[in-house]
Each structure stands twice: as C-alpha cells, then as structure tokens.
ZANURO-610617 format. One record per residue (C-alpha): residue in three letters; z, x, y; residue number from 0. Coordinates in steps of 0.05 Angstrom, whole numbers, plus 5000, padded with zeros to 4 digits. Layout:
BEGIN
residuo Z X Y num
ALA Z X Y NUM .
...
//
This chain:
BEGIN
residuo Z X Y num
UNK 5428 6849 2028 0 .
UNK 5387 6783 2007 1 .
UNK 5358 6774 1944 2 .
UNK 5304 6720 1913 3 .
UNK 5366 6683 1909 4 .
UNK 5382 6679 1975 5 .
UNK 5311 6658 1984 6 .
UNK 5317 6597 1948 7 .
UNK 5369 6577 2004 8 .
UNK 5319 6599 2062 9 .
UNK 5262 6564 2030 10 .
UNK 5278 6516 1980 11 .
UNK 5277 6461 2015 12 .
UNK 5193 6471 2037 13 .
UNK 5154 6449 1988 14 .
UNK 5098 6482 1970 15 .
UNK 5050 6430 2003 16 .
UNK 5084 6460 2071 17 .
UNK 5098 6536 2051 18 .
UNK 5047 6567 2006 19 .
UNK 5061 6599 1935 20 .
UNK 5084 6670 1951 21 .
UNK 5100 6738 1914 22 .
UNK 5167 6709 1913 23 .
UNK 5154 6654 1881 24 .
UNK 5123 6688 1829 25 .
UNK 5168 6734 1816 26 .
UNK 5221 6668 1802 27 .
UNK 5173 6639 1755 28 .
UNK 5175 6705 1718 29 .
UNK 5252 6707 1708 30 .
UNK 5249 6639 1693 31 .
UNK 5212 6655 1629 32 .
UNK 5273 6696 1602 33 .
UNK 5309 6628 1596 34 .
UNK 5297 6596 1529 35 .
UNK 5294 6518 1534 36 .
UNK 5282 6505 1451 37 .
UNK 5243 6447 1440 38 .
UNK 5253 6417 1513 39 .
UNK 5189 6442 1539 40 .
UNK 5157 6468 1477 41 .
UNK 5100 6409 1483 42 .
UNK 5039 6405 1530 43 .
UNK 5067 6353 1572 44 .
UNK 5101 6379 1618 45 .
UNK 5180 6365 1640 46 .
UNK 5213 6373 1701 47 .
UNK 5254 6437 1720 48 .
UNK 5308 6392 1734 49 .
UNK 5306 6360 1670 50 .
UNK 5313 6428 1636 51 .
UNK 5381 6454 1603 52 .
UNK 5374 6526 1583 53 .
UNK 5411 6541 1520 54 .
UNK 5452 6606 1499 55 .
UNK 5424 6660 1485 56 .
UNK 5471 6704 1433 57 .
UNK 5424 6765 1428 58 .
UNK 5432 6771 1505 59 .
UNK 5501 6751 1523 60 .
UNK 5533 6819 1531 61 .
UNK 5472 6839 1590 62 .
UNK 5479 6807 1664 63 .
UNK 5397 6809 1679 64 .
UNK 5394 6753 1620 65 .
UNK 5460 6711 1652 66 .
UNK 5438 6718 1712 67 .
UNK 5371 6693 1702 68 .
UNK 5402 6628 1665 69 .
UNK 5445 6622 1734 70 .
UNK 5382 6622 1768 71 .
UNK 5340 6562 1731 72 .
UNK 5398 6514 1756 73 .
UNK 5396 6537 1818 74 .
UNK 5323 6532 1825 75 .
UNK 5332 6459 1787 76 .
UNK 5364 6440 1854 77 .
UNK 5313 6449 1902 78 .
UNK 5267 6418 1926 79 .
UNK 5205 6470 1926 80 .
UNK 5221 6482 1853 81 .
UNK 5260 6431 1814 82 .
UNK 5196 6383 1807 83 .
UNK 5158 6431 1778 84 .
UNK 5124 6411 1708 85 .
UNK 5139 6473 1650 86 .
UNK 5104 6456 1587 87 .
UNK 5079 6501 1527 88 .
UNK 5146 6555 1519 89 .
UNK 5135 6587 1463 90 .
UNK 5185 6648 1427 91 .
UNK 5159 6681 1372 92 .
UNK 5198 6742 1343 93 .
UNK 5163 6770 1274 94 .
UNK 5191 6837 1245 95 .
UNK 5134 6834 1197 96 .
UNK 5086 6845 1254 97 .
UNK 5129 6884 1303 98 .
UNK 5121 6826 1351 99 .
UNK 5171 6798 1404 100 .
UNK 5137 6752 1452 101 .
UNK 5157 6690 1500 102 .
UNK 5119 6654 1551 103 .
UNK 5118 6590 1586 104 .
UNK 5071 6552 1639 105 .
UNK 5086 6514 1701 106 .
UNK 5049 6472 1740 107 .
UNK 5045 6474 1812 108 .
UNK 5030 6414 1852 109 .
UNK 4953 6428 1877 110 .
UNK 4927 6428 1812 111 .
UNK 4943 6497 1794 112 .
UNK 4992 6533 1739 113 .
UNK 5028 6599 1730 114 .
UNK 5044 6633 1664 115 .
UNK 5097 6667 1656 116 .
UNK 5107 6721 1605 117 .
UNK 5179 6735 1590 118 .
UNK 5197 6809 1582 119 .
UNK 5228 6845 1526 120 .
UNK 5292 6821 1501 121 .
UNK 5347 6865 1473 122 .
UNK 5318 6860 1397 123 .
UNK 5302 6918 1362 124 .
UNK 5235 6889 1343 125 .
UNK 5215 6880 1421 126 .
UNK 5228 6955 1438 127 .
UNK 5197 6981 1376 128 .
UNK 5141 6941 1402 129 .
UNK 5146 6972 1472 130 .
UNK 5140 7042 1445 131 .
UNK 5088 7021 1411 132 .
UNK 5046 7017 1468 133 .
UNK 5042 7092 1475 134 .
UNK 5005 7095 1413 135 .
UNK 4970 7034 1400 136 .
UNK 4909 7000 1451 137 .
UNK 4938 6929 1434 138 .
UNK 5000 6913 1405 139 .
UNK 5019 6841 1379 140 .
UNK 5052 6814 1439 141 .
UNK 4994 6836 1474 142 .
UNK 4938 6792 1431 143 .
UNK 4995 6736 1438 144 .
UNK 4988 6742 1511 145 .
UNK 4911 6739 1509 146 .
UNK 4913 6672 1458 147 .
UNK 4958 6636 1505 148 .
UNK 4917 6640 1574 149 .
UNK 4846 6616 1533 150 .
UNK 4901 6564 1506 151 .
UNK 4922 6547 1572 152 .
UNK 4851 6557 1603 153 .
UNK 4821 6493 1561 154 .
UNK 4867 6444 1593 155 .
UNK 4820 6455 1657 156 .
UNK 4868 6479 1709 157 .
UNK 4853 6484 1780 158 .
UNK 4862 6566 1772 159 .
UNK 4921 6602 1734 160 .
UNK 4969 6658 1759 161 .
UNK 4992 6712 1712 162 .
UNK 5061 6737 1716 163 .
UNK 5118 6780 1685 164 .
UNK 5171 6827 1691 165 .
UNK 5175 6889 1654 166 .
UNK 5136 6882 1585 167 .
UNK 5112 6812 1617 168 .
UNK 5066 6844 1673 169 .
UNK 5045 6890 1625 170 .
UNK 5024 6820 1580 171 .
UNK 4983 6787 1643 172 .
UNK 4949 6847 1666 173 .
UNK 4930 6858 1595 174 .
UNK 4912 6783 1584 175 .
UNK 4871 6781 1649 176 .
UNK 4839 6841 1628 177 .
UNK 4808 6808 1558 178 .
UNK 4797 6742 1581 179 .
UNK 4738 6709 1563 180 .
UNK 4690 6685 1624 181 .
UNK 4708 6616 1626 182 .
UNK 4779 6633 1634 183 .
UNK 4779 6695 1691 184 .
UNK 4739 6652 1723 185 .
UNK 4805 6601 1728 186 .
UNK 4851 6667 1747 187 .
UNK 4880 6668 1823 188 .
UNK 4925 6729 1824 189 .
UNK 4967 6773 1766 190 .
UNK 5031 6797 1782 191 .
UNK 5065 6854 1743 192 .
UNK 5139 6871 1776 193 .
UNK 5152 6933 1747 194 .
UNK 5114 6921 1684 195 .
UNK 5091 6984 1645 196 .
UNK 5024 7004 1645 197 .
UNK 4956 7003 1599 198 .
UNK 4924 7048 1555 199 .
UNK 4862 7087 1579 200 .
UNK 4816 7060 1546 201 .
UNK 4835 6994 1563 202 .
UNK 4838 7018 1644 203 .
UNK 4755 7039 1628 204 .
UNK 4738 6971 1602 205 .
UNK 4692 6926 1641 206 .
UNK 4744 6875 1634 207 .
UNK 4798 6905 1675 208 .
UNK 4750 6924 1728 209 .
UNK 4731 6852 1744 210 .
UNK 4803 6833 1747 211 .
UNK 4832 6897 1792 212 .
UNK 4831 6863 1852 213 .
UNK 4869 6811 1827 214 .
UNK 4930 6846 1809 215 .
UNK 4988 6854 1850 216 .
UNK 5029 6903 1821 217 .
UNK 5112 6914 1851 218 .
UNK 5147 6974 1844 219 .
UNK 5223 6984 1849 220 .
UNK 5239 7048 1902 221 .
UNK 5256 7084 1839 222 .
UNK 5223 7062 1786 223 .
UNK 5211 7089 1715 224 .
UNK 5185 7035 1678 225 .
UNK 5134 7013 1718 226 .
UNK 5090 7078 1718 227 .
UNK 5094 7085 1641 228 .
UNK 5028 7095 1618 229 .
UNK 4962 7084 1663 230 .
UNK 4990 7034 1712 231 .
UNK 4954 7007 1771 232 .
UNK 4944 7044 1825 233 .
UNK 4960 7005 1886 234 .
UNK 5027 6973 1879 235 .
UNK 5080 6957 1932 236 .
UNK 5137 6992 1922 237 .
UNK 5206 6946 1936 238 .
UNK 5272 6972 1964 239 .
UNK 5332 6959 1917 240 .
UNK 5401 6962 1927 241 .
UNK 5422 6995 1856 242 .
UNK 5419 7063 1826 243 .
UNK 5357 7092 1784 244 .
UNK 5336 7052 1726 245 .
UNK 5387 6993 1751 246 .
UNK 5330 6973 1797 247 .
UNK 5286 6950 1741 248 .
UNK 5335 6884 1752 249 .
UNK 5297 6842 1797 250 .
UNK 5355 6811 1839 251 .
UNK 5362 6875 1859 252 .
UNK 5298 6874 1895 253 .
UNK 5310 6866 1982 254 .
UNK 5277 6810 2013 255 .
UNK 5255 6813 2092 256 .
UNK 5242 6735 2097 257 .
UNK 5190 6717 2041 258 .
UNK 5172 6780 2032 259 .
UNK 5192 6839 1997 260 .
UNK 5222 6897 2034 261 .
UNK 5172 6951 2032 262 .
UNK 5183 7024 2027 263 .
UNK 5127 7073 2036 264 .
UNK 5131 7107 1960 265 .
UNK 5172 7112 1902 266 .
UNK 5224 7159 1909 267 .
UNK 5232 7235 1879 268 .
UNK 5268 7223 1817 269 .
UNK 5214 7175 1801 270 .
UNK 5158 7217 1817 271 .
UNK 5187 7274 1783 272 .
UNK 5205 7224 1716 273 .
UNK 5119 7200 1728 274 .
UNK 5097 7266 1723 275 .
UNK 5141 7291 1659 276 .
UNK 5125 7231 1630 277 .
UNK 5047 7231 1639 278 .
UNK 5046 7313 1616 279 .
UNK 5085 7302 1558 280 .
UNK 5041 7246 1530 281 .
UNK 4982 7280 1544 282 .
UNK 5012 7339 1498 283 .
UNK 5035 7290 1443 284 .
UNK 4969 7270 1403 285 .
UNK 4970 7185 1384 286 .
UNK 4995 7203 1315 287 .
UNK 5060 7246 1339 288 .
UNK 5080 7197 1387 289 .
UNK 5072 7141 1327 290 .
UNK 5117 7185 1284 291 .
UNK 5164 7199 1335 292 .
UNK 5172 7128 1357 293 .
UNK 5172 7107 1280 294 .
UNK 5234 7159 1268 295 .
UNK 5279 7139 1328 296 .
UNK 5273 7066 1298 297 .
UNK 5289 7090 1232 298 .
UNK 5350 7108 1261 299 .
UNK 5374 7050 1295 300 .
UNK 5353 7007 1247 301 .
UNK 5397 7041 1196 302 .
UNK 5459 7019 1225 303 .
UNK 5439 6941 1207 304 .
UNK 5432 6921 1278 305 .
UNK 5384 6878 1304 306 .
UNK 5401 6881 1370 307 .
UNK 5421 6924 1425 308 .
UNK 5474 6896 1430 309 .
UNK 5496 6896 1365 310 .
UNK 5492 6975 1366 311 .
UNK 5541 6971 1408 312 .
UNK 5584 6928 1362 313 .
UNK 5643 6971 1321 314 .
UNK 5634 6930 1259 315 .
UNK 5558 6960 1255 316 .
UNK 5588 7029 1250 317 .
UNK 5537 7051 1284 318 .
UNK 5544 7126 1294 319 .
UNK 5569 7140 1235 320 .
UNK 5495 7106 1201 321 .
UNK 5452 7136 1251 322 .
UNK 5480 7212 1241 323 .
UNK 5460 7195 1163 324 .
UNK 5392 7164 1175 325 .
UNK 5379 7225 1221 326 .
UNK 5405 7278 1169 327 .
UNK 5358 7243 1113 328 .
UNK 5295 7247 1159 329 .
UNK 5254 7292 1116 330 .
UNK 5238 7365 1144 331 .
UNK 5175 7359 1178 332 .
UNK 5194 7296 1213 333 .
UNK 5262 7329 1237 334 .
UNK 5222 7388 1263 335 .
UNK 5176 7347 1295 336 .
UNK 5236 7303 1329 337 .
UNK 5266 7364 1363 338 .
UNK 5209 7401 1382 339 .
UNK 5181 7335 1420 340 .
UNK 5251 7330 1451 341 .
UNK 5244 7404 1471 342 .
UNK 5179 7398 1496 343 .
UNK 5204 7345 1550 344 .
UNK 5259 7372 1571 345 .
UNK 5216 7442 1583 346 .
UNK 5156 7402 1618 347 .
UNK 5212 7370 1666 348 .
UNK 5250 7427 1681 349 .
UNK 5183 7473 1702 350 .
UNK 5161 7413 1739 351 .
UNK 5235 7404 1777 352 .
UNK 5235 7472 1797 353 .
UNK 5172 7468 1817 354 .
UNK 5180 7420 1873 355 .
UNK 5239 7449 1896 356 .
UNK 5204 7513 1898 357 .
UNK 5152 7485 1942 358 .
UNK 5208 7441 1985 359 .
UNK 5272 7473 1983 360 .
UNK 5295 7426 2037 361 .
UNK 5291 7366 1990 362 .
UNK 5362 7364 1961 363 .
UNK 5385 7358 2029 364 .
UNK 5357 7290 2035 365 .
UNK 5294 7296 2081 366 .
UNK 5244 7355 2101 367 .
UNK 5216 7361 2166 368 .
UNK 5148 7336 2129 369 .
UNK 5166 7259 2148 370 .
UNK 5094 7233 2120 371 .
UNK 5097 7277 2058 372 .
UNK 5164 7286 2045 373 .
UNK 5207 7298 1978 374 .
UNK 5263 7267 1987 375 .
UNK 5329 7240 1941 376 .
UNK 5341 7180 1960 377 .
UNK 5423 7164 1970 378 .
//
C-alpha cells in the first residue's frame, strides 16, 4: 500500500509553483523535524534541503520511526518539489532541570510563506516525563518553547506560517497557535496535528483557541490512542494504516489515495473503547494524583540510571533489578496510591468493555448489521 514515500515519487517532481502545498506535504515537513542537522541550519539564513547532512542520532538508533525519518530527508533532498527548500532556525533544547525536551525547525516555501515544524518526543526520559506532564499541568515547558518560537519566527514578516507536528509536535502548534499574539495569528494559514495529543480544558475555553479552530486540521490514525489523549479537537480525519494498534502512531504507516490520505469513516473500537477509559479515569484522578502518579512511575525508571528508552532496555543498566528497588522504597501512601490508580483503570475499562459488548454482542464478529453505527474490531 503507498506511503508519503511513495508520494515523493508521484509528486516530487511538481513543484509547488504547479501543485499546491498539501496535507502531505505537511505531514513530510513534520518528520523532517525529527532529523537533527547540528549547526547546519541552526542560523536564520536559510540552507538548502539538499545541502543538509543529517547526523546520528545515538538516543534513537535502536527505533525504526527515527531511521526511517533520516532515510526520508535524503530522499526528499532529491526532488525537485522539496530539495530547494530553505530550513533555517533548528533548534534542540533538552533541560532536565526544567523537564523540557523540545526541537523545531522552519522552512521556507517558495511564495513567500514558511512552515514550522515541531519535532515530537524523542526516546529521553526527560521528553516523556514531560508528556505526562500534560495531564496535570495547563502548559508545560516545551509548550512555552513552542509559543516563543512562532512570535520569533513571526518578526521576520512571512507571507503566512503553517504549524505542524507529529505526536507531542501537533500538540506544540495547536498550542502555539492557540497563545499567539495578534500580529502573529494573523500570519497563521493552517495547523496540522497528525496524531498529536490533545489540550487541557481550560486551554480548549480560551478565546485564543477559538479564533484559531478553524484552522486546525487534525489526522487521526484508524486506531489511534495518542491522538485523543486529553481534550483533542473534535473534527479530525481519521487515516487508514497498515500496522497494528499503537504501531499506527508511525506515520509511514499512514495509506495515501493519490495526495491524499486514505480516509476511513471513524476510529476503530479498540480506540474508542481506550478514549473512553482514558477520559473517565482522568476525570476520577484529581490534578494532584495524576502529578504524583506520573512523578512515581519516573522515579522508577529513573532509578535504573537510564536516560533513555533505550537504554532501559540496555543489560548493563540492570534495569529490573533497580526498578523492583525504587518501587519497594516508594513510601506507603505513594504505593497505595500507585495500585489503587492502576486498579481503578483497569475496573473503568472492563465495565466499559462489557458494556459495549452488552449493547452489541455482534461486534467481536467483525461487523453488526448497524453499518452507519457500527462497533466493529478492525482485522
């Protein structure tokens, strides 16, 4: 089935004076922001794609996404749409101190316009600590990072900007676009969040975000989990993928019909069913139990030394051996509080599984007879 690589084949040879800037295209720019380029395009004049040489990543080299994505800038160096483009202003900032792990970069299209891309999180500790954070906290670090670069950005007097991420980075732009001064949403042509996470509440009541909801596009995997954490936006696309479950949060994953994404009708059950757990069980968890919660399971992981994810994984970090002792040190009330958390999510999922196959008993075949409405699982 064709991916956005097979896209570039189809279309990169039409430049974008011919074929204009489409959701795939932004959804390249925001996988090219996982590629780290140093000092190459860290100034604000811009260098050519082709120009740019990627360099290794260590954090990252035991995940495919982050390979795959490096595969990707050459072969977008190599085309014509693409390999002109100007990228200027990449900035990577990782600060334990602060809990922060954020990346971006801007490109410049040829009309005058740009498109900032805000790169997802890594595999550091610090960036999914800072994830988690989200469920507790109206603005986290990366998120204030985020807003400082598009007013940044904004002064240089642009044409118009798009906003654009994947995962954690479509959280950043919608986030950004939300709390941008005047001057700056005034510059702002679309934000695109592929299976970015959602915002808080109280961010989804300000003024801000109201001006900018018609600006967001928001894409949806067929069974996606990350992408309706928290109060995400409410009309999104949702994008047949050819993996399994939480594999689909890899963008070439993602179907293309032409340059378009493949579109399915709704998310499928398991990702409903995972939406609505999810959404009970925060609303039962009050701002300071989810901090502690998310403050303990770091605790542990960061006992075994690691900094990474993948480094967890690593046999020299002994790392079950260190998190069964940072777990058995966890004083009383914060062990308690661990498992009955735990408990409570695995009881609000169960009542709500049984539910709906209470109500459609049919649906573990597959399909019900319901073909607007159905509940189905997805093979």
């Amino acid at each position: 089935m064709p991916n956005m690589l097979d896209y570039l084949t189809w279309r990169g040879d039409l430049p974008l004076a011919c074929v204009p800037w489409n959701e795939v295209d932004s959804l390249l720019m925001a996988s090219l922001s996982y590629c780290s380029f140093g000092e190459q395009a860290a100034g604000d004049v811009g260098v050519a794609l082709r120009s740019l040489s990627p360099g290794p990543r260590e954090d990252v080299k035991d995940f495919r996404f982050f390979n795959r994505c490096r595969d990707l800038e050459g072969a977008l160096a190599q085309t014509l749409r693409f390999g002109g483009l100007m990228v200027h202003d990449a900035v990577e900032l990782l600060e334990p101190l602060r809990q922060m792990q954020f990346a971006a970069m801007t490109i410049d299209l040829p009309d005058g316009d740009c498109f900032i891309a805000y790169r997802g999180t890594d595999s550091t500790l610090v960036g999914w600590r800072e994830n988690f954070a989200m469920a507790y906290d109206d603005a986290v670090p990366a998120q204030q990072e985020a807003l400082t670069y598009l007013e940044r950005i904004s002064l240089r007097h642009p044409r118009g900007i798009y906003l654009g991420g994947h995962s954690k980075g479509g959280n950043l732009a919608v986030f950004a676009a939300a709390h941008a001064s005047e001057p700056a949403r005034r510059l702002l042509r679309g934000v695109y969040s592929f299976d970015g996470p959602g915002l808080s509440q109280k961010v989804l009541e300000t003024p801000g975000y109201a001006s900018i909801h018609g600006l967001i596009r928001s894409y949806l995997p067929q069974s996606s989990v990350v992408g309706l954490l928290l109060g995400y936006h409410p009309e999104y696309t949702v994008v047949r993928a050819e993996a399994v479950s939480l594999l689909q949060h890899d963008p070439f994953t993602w179907q293309l019909t032409g340059p378009r994404f493949e579109e399915m009708q709704q998310v499928d059950a398991a990702s409903q069913l995972m939406d609505e757990t999810l959404h009970e069980w925060l609303e039962h968890c009050t701002p300071m139990q989810r901090e502690a919660f998310v403050d303990a399971v770091f605790s542990i992981l960061e006992a075994t030394g690691a900094t990474t994810l993948s480094q967890i994984k690593d046999e020299k970090f002994r790392s079950v051996a260190a998190m069964v002792i940072a777990g058995l040190t966890l004083d009383s009330e914060t062990k308690k509080m661990l498992i009955r958390l735990v408990a409570q999510f695995i009881r609000i999922g169960t009542t709500n599984l049984w539910e709906r196959l209470r109500q459609r008993p049919l649906a573990l075949r597959g399909r019900t007879d319901d073909a607007e409405n159905e509940w189905e699982v997805e093979s």
